[in-house]
C-alpha positions in Angstrom: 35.9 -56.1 57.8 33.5 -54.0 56.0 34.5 -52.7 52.7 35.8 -48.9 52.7 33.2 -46.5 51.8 33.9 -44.8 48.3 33.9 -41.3 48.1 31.1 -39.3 46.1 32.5 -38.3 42.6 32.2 -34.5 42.7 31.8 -32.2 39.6 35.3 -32.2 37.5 34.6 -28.9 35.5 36.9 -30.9 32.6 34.5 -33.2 31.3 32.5 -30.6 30.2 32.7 -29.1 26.9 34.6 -25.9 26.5 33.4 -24.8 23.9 29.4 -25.7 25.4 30.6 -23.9 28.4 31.2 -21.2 26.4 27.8 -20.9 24.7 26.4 -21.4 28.0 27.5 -18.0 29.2 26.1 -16.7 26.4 23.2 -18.1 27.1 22.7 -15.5 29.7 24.0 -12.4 27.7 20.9 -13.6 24.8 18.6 -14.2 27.8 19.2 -10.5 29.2 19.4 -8.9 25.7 15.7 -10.3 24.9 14.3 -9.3 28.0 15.9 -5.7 27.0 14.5 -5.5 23.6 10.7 -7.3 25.1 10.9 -4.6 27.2 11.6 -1.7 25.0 9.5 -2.5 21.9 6.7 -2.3 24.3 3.8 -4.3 22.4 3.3 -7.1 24.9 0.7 -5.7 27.6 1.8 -5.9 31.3 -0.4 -9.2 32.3 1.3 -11.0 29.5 4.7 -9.3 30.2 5.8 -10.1 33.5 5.0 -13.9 33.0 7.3 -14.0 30.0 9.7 -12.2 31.4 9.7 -14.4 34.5 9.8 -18.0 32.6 12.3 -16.9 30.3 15.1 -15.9 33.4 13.8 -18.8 34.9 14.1 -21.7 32.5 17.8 -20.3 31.3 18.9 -20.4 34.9 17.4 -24.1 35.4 19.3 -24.9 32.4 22.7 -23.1 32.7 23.1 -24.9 36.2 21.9 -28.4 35.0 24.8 -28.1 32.4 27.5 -26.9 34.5 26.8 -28.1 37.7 24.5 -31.0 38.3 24.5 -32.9 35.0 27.2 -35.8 35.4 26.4 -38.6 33.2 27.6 -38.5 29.5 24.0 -38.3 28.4 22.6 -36.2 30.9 25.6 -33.3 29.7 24.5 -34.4 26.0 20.8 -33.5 26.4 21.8 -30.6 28.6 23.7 -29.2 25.7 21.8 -29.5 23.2 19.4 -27.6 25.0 22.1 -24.8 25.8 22.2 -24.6 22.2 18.9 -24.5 21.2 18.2 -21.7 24.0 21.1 -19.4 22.5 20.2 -19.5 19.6 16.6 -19.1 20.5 17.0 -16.5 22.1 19.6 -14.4 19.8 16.5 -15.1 17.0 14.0 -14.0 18.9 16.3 -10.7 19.9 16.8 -10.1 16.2 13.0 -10.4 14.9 11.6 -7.9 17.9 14.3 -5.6 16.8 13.5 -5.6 13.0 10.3 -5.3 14.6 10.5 -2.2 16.5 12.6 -0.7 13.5 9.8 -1.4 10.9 7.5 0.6 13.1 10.0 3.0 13.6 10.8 3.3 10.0 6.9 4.1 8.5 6.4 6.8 11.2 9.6 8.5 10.9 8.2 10.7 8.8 11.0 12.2 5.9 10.8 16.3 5.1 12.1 15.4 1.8 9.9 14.2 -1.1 12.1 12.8 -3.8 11.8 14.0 -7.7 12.4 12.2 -11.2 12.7 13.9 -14.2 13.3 11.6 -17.1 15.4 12.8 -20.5 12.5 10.6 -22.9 13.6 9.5 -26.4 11.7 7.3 -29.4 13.1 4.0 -28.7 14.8 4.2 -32.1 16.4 7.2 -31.6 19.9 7.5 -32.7 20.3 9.5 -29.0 21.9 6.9 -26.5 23.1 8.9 -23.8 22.4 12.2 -22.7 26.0 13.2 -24.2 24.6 12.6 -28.0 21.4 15.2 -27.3 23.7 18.2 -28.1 21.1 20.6 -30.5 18.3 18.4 -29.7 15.1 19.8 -29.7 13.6 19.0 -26.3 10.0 19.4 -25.5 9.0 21.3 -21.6 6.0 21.7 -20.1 6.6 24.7 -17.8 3.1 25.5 -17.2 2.4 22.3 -15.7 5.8 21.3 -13.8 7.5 24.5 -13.5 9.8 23.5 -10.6 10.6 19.9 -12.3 11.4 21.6 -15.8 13.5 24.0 -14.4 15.9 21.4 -12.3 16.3 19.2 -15.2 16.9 21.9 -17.2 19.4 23.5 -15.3 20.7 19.6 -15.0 20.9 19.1 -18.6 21.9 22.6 -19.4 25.1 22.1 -17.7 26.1 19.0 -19.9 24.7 19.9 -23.3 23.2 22.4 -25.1 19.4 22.0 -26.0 16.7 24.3 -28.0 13.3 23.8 -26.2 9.8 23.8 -27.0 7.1 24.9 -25.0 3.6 23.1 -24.5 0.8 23.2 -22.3 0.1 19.7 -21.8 2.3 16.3 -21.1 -0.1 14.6 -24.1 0.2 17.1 -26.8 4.4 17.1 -25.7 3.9 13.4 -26.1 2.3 13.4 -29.2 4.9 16.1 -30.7 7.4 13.4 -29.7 5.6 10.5 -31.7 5.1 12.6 -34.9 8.7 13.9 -34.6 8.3 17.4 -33.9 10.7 17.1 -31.3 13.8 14.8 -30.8 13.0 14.5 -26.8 10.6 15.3 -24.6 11.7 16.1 -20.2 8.9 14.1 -18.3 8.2 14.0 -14.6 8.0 11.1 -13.7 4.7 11.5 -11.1 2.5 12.1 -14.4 4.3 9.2 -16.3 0.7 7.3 -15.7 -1.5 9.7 -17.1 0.3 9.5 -20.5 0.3 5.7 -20.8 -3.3 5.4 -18.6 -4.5 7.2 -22.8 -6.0 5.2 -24.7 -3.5 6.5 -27.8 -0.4 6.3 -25.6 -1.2 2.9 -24.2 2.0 2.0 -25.9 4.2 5.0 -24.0 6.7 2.9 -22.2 7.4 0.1 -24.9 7.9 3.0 -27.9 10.1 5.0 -25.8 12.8 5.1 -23.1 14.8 7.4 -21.1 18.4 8.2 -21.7 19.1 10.5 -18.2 17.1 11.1 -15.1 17.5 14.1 -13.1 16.9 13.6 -9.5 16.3 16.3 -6.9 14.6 16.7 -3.2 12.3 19.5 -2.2 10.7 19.8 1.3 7.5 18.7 3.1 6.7 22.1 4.8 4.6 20.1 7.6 4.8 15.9 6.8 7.3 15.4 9.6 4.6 16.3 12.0 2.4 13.8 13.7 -1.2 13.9 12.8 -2.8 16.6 15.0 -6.5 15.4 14.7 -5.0 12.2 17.1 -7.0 9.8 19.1 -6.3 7.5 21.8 -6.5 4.6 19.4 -7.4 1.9 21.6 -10.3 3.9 23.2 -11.4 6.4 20.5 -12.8 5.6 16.8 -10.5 6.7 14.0 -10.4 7.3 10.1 -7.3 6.3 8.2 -6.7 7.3 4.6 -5.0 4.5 2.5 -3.2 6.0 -0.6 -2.3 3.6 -2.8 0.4 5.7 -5.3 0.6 4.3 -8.9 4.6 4.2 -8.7 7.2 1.4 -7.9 10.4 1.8 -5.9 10.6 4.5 -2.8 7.7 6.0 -1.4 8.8 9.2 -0.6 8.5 10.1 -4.8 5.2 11.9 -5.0 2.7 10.3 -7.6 -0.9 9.5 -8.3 -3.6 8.1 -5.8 -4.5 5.1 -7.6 -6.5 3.8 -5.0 -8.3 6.1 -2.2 -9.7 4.0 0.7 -11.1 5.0 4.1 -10.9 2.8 6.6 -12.6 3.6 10.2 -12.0 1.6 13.1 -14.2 1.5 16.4 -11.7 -0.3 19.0 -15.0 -0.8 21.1 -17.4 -2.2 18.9 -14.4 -4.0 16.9 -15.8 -2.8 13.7 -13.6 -2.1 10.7 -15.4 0.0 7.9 -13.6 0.2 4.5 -14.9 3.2 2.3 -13.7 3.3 -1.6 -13.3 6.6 -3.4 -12.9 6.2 -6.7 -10.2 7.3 -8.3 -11.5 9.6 -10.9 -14.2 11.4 -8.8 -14.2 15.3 -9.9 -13.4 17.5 -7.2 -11.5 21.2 -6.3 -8.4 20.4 -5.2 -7.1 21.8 -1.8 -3.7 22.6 -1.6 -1.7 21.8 1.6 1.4 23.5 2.9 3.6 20.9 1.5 1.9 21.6 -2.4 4.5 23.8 -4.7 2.9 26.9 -6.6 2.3 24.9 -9.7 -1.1 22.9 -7.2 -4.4 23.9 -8.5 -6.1 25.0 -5.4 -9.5 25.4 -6.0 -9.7 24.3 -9.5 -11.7 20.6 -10.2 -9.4 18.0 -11.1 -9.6 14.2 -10.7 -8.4 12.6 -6.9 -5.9 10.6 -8.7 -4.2 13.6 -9.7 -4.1 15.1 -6.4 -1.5 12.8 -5.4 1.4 14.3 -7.7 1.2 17.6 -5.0 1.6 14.9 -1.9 -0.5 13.0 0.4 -1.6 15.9 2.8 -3.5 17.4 -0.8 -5.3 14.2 -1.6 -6.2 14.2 2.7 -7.8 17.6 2.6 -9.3 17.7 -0.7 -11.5 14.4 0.5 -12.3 15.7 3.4 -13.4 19.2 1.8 -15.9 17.4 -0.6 -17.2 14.2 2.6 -17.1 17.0 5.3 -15.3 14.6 7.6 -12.3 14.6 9.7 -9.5 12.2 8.6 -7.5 11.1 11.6 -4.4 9.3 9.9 -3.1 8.0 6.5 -0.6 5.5 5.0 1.0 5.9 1.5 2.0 2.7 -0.2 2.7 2.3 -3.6 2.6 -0.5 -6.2 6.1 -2.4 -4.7 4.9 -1.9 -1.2 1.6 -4.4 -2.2 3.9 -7.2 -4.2 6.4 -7.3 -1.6 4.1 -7.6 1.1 1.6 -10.2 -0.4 4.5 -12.1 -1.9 6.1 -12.0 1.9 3.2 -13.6 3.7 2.7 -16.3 0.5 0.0 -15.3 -1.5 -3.7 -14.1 -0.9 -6.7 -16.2 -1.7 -9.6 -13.8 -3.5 -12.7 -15.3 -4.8 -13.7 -14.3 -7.8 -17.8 -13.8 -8.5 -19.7 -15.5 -11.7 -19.2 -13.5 -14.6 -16.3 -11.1 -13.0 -13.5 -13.7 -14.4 -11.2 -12.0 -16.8 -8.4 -14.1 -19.4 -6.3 -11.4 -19.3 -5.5 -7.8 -17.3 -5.3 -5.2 -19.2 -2.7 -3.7 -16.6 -0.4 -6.5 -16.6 -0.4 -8.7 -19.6 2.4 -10.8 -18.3 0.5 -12.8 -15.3 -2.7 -14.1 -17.1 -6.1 -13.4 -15.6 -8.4 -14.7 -13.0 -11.1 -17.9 -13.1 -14.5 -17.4 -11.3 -13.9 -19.0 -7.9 -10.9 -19.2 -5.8 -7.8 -17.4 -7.1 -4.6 -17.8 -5.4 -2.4 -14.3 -6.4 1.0 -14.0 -5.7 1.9 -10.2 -5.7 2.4 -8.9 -8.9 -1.1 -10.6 -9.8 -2.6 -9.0 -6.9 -1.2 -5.5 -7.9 -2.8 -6.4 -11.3 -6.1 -7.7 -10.0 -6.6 -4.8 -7.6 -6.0 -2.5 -10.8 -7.6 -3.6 -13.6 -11.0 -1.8 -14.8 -11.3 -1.8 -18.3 -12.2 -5.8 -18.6 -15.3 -4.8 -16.2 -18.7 -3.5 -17.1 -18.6 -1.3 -14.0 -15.0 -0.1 -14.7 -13.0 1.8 -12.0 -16.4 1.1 -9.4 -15.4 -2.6 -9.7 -11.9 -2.1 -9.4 -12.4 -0.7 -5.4 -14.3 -3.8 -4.6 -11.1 -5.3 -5.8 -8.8 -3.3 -3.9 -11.1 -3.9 -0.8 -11.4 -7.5 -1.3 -7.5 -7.8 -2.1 -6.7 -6.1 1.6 -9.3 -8.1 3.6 -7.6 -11.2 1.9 -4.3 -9.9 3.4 -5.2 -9.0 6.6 -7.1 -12.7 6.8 -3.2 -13.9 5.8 -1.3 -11.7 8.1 -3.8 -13.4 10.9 -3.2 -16.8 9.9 -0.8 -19.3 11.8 1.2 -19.9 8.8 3.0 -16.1 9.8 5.3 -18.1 12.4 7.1 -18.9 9.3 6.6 -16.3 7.0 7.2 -13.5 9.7 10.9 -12.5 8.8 10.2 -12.1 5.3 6.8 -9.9 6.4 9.3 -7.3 8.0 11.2 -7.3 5.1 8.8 -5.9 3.0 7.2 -3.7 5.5 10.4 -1.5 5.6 10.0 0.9 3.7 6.4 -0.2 2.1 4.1 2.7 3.4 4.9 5.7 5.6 2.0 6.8 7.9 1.5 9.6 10.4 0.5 7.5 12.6 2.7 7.7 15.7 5.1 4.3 16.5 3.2 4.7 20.3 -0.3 4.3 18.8 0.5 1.2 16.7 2.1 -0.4 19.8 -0.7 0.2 21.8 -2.9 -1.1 19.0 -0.7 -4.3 19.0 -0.9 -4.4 22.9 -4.4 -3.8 23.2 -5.0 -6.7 19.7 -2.7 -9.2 22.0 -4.9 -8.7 25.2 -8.2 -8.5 24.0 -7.8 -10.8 21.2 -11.3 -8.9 19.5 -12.8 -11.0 17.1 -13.1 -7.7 14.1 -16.6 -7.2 11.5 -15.5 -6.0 8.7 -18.0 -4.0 6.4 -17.3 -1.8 3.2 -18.8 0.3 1.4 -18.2 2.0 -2.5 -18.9 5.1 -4.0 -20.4 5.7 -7.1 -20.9 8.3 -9.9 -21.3 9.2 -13.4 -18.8 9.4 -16.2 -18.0 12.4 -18.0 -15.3 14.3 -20.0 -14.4 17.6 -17.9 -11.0 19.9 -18.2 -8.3 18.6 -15.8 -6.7 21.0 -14.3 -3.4 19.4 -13.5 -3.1 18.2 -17.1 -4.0 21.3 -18.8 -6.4 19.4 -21.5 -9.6 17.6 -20.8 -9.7 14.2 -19.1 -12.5 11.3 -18.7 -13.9 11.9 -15.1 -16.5 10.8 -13.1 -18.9 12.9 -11.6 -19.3 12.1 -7.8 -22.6 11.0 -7.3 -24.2 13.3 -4.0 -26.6 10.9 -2.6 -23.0 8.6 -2.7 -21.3 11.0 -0.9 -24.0 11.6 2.0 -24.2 8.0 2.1 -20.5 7.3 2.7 -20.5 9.9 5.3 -23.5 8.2 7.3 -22.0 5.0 7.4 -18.4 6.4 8.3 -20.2 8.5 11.2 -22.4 4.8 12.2 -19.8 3.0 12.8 -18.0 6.4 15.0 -20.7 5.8 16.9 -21.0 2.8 18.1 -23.3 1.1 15.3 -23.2 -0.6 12.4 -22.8 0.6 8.9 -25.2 -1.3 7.5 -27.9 0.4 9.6 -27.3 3.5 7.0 -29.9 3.0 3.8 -27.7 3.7 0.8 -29.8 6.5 -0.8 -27.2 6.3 -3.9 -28.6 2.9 -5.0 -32.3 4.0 -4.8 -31.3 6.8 -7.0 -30.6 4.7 -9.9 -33.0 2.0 -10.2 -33.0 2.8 -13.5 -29.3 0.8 -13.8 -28.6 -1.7 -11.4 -25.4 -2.4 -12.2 -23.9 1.0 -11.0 -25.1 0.6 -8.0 -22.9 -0.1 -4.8 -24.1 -3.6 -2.5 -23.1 -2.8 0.7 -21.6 -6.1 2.4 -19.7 -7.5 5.6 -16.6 -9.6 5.2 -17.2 -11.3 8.6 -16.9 -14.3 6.2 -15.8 -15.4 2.9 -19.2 -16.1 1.8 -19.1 -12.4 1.8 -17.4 -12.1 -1.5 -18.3 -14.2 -5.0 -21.1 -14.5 -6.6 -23.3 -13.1 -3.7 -21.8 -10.0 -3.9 -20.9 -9.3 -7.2 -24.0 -10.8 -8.4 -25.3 -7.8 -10.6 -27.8 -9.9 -12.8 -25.8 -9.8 -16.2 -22.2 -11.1 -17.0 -19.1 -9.1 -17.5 -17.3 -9.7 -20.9 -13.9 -10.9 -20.9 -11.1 -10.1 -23.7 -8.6 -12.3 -25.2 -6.9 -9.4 -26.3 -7.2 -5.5 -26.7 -8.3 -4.4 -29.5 -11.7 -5.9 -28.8 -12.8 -4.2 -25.4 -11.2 -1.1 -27.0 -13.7 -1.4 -29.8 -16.7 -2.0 -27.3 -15.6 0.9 -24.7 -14.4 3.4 -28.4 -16.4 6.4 -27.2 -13.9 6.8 -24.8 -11.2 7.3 -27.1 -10.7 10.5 -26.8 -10.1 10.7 -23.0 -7.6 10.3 -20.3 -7.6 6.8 -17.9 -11.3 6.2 -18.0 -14.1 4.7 -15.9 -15.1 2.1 -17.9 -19.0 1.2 -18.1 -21.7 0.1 -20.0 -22.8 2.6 -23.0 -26.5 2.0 -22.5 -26.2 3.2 -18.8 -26.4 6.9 -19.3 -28.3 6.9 -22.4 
C-alpha cells in the first residue's frame, strides 16, 4: 500500500512574532501618513509623484503579506521582519523630515507684524552698579533725539523700579564717550545701533569695557511686513530680484538692526542664470522711509545703507531701489546666527583664498585665527568672520562683498552636494528661524518642483559696486560718519547687468563703465567674474597686481589706515588712491 499523503502545513498565525505583527500594521499607518505629508508639502512635481507614490503602497503591501501570510520558514519570517522593521521606521523618518520640511518653509514666510526691541541699562564694567536695583540716583545718559520711541519704553521700564536723573545727548558716541570719562554712571542703549559704537575706531573696545545690568524689551508693529510681496512673479517662468539683508545681530531675526551685507541676487529660471550684485555697505544715500519706519526714520536725509536697517527691511528695499531705479521683487533677512548655524549644519564651506588676500588674523573675530592663500575650510563662526572682515584688506569694505558673495556660492555648492543625505536634519534645524522672506511658501515649492524636474545646470555671475570714501554727516547718528560715496558709472553699470540677465542675456555682455573710470587706480576697480567653476575665485580673480598687507595684531593696520581715526565703521583703502 501506498504511503498516506501528508497534508500541506497551512499558516499558524502563532509562529509569528507578536510584537513583529504588531509593527507590521504599523507599517501601513507610516506608509499612508508619508503618502499624506508627499502629498501635501507639494515640492515633488506630478511625473515624479505618482511613481513614488505607487512603489511606496506597492512594496509595503508585497512586504506586509510576505510576513504574515506566505513566509513559513524560520528564515524566510527573519528576513521578512527585518524588513518590516526597516520599512517602519523608514517610513516614520521620512514622515518626520518632509514635515520639518514643510514647516521650515512655512516658518520664513509667515511673515511676523511684530519687530522685537532691546534696550540695554549699559554700565563701566567696574561699576559698583550690579543690578538695575543698585542704579537708584544714577545719572543715566538718553539719546531722545535719535531713539525717541526706545528711550521712552525703557525709561518708563526703569522709571517704575528706580529713580534716575537723565542726561540728554544728540548722539550714541558723544553718550558713549560721556560714559568712559564718567560724566555719567549709565548710559540706555538700543541695542540695533550697538554696532555703530564698537564698528569706531575709539570704541573698538565697547563691549569688553562695559556690560549691561537690565534690558528692556518691547514689540512695536510692521504696518505692512505681513503682506506678501506685491511686485510677485511666477517664479518658475518670470526673472526675479531678491534682496539679501544680512543684519549685524545674533539671536531672533525679527529685532531690527543694521544691513551689514546688501546683496542682489536675480534669477532667470529660463536661461538658468544667477546674478549676484553687492552693495556696499557704506554707500551714501537718502533714505526712504517705508510704512513700517517709526517717526524718528530720516526720510529723505543721506545716511549710510547700513543704517537703514535699524527702521526695518522694507526701508533698506526702497531706499536701493530709489538710488538703482529698479524694481526689487523679494527679500530675505538673515542675521549673523542665521549664517553659523547654517554653514555649521551642512559641515563647513570650502573658500579659496587669492595670493596676497590671506590674513593672520580678523579683525572682527580675534578668536578663530585667519585665513592661508588657497583652500580654506570655515566652519561657521569663521565664515561669519571671513565674510566680515575689511580692515586687513587694501580694498576695505569693496573686498569684503566679494567675500560675502564667494562665502554663499561656497554654500549653495554645499547644500548641492551629496554629502546633504546626511547632513539634512541638522540643515532644517538651522533654517528655522534663520531668515524670514516675503517670498510666498507656494513660490519656493514650485522653485523646488521645477529644480527637481528640470535639474538646470545654474551660471553663476557677480558683480560689485564701487565708490569713493569720504566723511559726510549721518543722519541716523546725528554726528559725522566715514561713508562712501556711490560711484555713478557703478550704479548704471549694476543696473545693466541686473536688466541683462532679465532679459535673457548674460551679464557679462554689460561693459563695466565704473572700471574704465578709474584707470588711474586699479585696485578699486570691480572684475566682473562667473562662478561656473571654482577656478572662478583665487588668484584669478582677486589678482589686483600688488599684495594686501596682513596684521599680527591691531595696533599696526590702525597705524597704516590713522586718517581714519576720526570716523565711524570705515571703508578701508589705500591712502594713495584718492590723492
Amino acid at each position: 500500500m501506498s504511503a498516506k499523503k501528508q497534508p500541506r502545513k497551512m499558516w499558524n498565525p502563532k509562529r509569528h512574532n507578536p510584537i513583529l505583527r504588531l509593527i507590521s500594521l504599523l507599517s501601513l499607518v507610516a506608509m499612508v501618513m508619508l503618502i499624506l505629508e508627499i502629498v501635501h508639502i507639494g515640492i515633488l512635481p506630478v511625473r515624479f509623484e505618482i511613481p513614488i507614490l505607487g512603489s511606496v503602497i506597492l512594496l509595503t503591501l508585497i512586504i506586509f503579506l510576505f510576513y504574515n501570510f506566505t513566509s513559513r520558514s524560520r528564515l524566510s519570517r527573519f528576513i521578512s521582519g527585518l524588513l518590516v522593521i526597516a520599512l517602519t521606521f523608514g517610513y516614520g523618518l521620512g514622515s518626520y523630515y518632509i514635515y520639518r520640511t514643510d514647516s521650515a518653509i512655512s516658518s520664513v514666510t509667515d511673515l511676523s507684524n511684530k519687530v522685537i526691541n532691546n534696550v540695554s541699562f549699559v554700565v563701566m564694567k567696574e561699576s559698583s552698579i550690579k543690578k538695575l536695583s543698585q542704579a537708584s540716583g544714577a545719572k543715566v545718559g538718553i539719546t531722545p533725539s535719535i531713539d525717541s520711541k526706545a528711550m521712552k519704553e525703557a525709561l518708563a521700564d526703569v522709571e517704575s523700579s528706580i529713580s534716575i536723573d537723565t542726561v540728554k545727548y544728540t548722539s550714541y558716541l558723544d553718550e558713549v564717550q560721556a560714559l568712559y570719562d564718567g560724566d555719567i554712571d549709565a548710559m540706555l542703549l538700543s541695542e540695533s545701533y550697538r554696532g555703530t559704537i564698537y564698528d569706531q575706531e575709539a570704541y573698538q573696545d565697547f563691549n569688553q569695557r562695559t556690560r549691561t545690568v537690565h534690558t528692556t524689551h518691547y514689540t512695536t508693529n510692521r504696518k505692512k511686513a505681513i503682506q506678501q510681496s506685491t511686485d510677485a512673479v511666477d517664479v518658475t517662468q518670470e526673472p526675479f530680484t531678491i534682496y539679501v539683508s544680512g543684519n549685524d545681530s545674533f539671536g531672533t531675526i525679527q529685532e531690527n538692526s543694521r544691513t551689514d551685507s546688501n546683496m542682489l541676487i536675480t534669477v532667470n529660471p529660463t536661461t538658468h542664470t544667477i546674478l549676484m550684485t553687492s552693495i556696499p555697505r557704506d554707500y551714501y544715500e537718502p533714505i526712504v522711509c517705508s510704512a513700517e519706519s517709526d517717526s524718528d526714520c530720516p526720510d529723505g536725509e543721506n545716511d549710510k545703507l547700513t543704517h537703514s536697517g535699524i527702521y526695518g527691511i522694507s526701508t533698506s528695499e526702497q531706499t536701493i531701489e530709489n538710488f538703482m531705479d529698479l524694481d526689487i521683487n523679494y527679500y530675505v533677512r538673515v542675521n549673523f546666527s542665521s549664517l553659523v548655524n547654517i554653514v555649521d549644519a551642512v559641515g563647513g564651506v570650502d573658500v579659496k583664498v587669492g595670493k596676497g588676500l590671506a590674513v593672520k588674523q580678523f579683525y572682527t573675530d580675534h578668536t578663530v585665527g585667519g585665513v592661508h592663500e588657497g583652500t580654506n575650510h570655515l566652519n561657521g563662526q569663521k565664515a561669519l568672520a571671513y565674510a566680515r572682515e575689511r580692515y586687513s584688506y587694501t580694498n576695505g569694505d569693496m573686498q569684503r562683498v566679494k567675500n560675502q558673495q564667494q562665502v554663499l556660492k561656497a554654500l549653495l555648492k554645499k547644500v548641492k552636494s551629496p554629502s546633504m543625505i546626511m547632513n539634512y536634519g541638522n540643515l532644517i534645524d538651522a533654517l528655522g528661524g534663520a531668515f524670514e522672506t516675503n517670498l510666498s511658501s507656494d513660490d519656493i515649492r514650485s522653485f523646488v518642483r521645477m529644480q527637481l524636474l528640470l535639474n538646470p545646470n545654474w551660471t553663476f555671475e557677480s558683480y560689485a559696486m564701487i565708490g569713493t570714501p569720504d566723511t559726510r554727516m549721518s543722519a541716523s547718528m546725528g554726528t559725522y560718519a566715514s561713508v562712501t560715496l556711490p560711484n555713478k558709472n557703478s550704479i548704471t553699470t549694476a543696473r545693466k547687468k541686473i536688466e541683462a540677465v532679465i532679459n535673457g542675456k548674460s551679464s557679462k555682455t554689460v561693459k563695466d563703465t565704473a572700471k574704465q573710470e578709474d584707470t588711474t587706480s586699479e585696485s578699486t576697480s570691480t572684475e566682473e567674474y562667473s562662478t561656473d567653476t571654482d577656478s572662478s575665485y583665487g588668484q584669478g580673480y582677486y589678482d589686483y597686481g600688488q599684495s594686501t598687507p596682513s596684521y599680527s595684531d591691531s595696533s599696526q593696520a590702525q597705524d597704516d589706515w590713522g586718517y581714519y581715526q576720526q570716523t565711524d565703521d570705515a571703508t578701508v583703502v589705500d591712502p594713495n588712491e584718492y590723492q
